[in-house]
N, CA, C and O of each residue as an XYZ file, in Angstrom:
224
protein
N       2.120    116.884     98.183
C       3.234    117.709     98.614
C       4.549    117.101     98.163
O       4.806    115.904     98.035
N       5.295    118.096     97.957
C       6.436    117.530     97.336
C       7.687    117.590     98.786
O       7.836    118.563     99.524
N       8.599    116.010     98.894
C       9.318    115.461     99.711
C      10.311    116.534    100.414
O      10.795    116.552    101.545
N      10.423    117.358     99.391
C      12.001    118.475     99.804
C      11.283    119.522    100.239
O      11.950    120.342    100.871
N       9.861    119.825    100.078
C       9.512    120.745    100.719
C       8.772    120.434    101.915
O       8.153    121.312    102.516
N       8.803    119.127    102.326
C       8.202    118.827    103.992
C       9.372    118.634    104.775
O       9.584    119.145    105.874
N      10.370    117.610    103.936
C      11.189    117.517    104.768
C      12.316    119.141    105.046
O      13.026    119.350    106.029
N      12.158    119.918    104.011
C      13.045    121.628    104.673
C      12.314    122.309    105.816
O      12.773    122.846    106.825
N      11.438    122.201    105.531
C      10.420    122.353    106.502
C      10.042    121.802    107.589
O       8.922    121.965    108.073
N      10.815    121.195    108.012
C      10.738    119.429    109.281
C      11.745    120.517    109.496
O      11.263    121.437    110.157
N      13.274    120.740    109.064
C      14.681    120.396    109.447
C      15.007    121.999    109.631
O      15.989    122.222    110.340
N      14.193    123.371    108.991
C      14.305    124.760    109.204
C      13.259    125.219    110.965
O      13.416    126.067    111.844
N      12.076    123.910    110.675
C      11.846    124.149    112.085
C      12.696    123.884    113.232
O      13.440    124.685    113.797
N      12.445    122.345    113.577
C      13.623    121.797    113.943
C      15.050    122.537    114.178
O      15.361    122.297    115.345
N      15.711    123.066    113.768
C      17.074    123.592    113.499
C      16.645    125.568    114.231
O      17.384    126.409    114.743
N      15.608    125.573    114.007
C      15.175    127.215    114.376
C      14.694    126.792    116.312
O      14.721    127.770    117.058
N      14.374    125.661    116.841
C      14.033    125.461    117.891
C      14.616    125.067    118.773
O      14.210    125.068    119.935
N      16.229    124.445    118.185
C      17.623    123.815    118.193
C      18.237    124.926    119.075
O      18.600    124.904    120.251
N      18.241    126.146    117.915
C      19.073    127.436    117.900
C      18.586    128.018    118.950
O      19.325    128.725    119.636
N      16.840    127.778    119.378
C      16.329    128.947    120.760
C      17.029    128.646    121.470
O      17.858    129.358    122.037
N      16.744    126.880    121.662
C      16.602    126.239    122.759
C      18.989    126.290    123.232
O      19.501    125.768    124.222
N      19.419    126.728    122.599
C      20.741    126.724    122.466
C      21.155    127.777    122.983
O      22.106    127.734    123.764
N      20.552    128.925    122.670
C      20.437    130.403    123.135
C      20.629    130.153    124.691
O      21.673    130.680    125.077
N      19.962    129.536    125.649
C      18.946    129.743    126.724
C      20.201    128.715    127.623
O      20.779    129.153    128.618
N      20.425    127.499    127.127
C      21.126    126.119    127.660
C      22.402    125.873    126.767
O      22.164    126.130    125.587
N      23.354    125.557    126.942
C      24.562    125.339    126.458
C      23.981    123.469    126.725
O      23.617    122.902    127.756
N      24.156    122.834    124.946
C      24.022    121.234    125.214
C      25.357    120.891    124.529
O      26.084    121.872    124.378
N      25.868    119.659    124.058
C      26.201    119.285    122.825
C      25.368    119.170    121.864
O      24.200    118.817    122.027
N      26.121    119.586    120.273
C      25.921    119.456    119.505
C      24.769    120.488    118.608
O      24.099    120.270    117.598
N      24.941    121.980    119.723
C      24.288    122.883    119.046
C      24.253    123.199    117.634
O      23.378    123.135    116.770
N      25.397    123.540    117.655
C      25.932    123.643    116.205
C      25.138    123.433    115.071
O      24.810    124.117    114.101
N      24.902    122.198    115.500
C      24.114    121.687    114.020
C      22.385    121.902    113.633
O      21.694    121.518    112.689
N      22.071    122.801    115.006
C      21.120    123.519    115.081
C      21.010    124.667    113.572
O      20.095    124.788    112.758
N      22.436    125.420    113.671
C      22.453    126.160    112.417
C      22.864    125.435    111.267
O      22.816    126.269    110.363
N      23.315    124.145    110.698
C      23.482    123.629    109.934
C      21.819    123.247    109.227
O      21.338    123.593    108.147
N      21.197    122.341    110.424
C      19.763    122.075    110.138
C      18.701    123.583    109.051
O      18.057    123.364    108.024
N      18.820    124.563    109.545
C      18.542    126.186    109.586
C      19.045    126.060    107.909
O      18.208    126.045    107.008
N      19.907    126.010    107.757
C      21.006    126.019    106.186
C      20.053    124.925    105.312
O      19.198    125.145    104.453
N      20.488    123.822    105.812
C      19.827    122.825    104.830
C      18.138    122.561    104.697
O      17.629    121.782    103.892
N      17.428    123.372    105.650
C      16.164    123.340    105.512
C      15.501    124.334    104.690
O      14.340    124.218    104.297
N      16.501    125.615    104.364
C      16.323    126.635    103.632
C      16.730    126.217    102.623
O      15.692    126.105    101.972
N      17.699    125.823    101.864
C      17.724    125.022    100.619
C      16.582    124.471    100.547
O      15.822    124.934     99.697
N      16.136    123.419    101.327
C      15.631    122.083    100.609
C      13.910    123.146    100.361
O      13.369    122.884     99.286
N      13.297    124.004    101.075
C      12.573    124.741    101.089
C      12.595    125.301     99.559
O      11.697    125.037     98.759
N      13.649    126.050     99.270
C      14.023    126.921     98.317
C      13.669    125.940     96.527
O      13.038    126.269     95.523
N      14.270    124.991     96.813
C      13.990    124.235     95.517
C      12.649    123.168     95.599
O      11.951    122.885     94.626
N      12.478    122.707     96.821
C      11.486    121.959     96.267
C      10.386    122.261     95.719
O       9.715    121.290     95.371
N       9.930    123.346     95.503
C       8.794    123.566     94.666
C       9.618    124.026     93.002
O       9.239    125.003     92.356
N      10.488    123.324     92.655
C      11.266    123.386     91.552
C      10.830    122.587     90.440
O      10.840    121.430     90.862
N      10.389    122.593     89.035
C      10.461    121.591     88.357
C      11.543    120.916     87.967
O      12.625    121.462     87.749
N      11.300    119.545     87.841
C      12.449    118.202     87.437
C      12.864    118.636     86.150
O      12.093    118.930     85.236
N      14.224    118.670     86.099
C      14.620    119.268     84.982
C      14.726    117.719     83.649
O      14.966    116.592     84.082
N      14.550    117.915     82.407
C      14.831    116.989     81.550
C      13.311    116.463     82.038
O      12.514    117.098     82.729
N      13.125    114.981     81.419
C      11.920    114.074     81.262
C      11.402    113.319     83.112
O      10.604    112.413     83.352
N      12.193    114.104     84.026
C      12.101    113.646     85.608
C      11.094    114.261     86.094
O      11.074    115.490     86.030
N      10.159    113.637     86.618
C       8.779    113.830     87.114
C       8.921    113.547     88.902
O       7.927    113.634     89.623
């Protein structure tokens, strides 16, 4: 498995359970519940990308 696609996948869950659990309870530092959501969909989106140039 490739690194960017476990770890988007760690951080779109994570960040999607952030956001319920945010819905329901006012904590600090929700926020970054939807940031997590953002950057887990990127890292999702490319990691099944090939290395561009001679990068393996």
């Amino acid at each position: 498995m490739h690194r960017r696609t476990v770890a988007g996948g760690g951080l779109l869950v994570a960040g999607l359970l952030g956001y319920a659990a945010g819905t329901l309870v006012a904590y600090p530092g929700r926020a970054f519940s939807l940031t997590a959501v953002m950057v887990g969909t990127v890292l999702l989106a490319i990691g099944g990308l090939q290395a561009a140039g001679g990068d393996r």
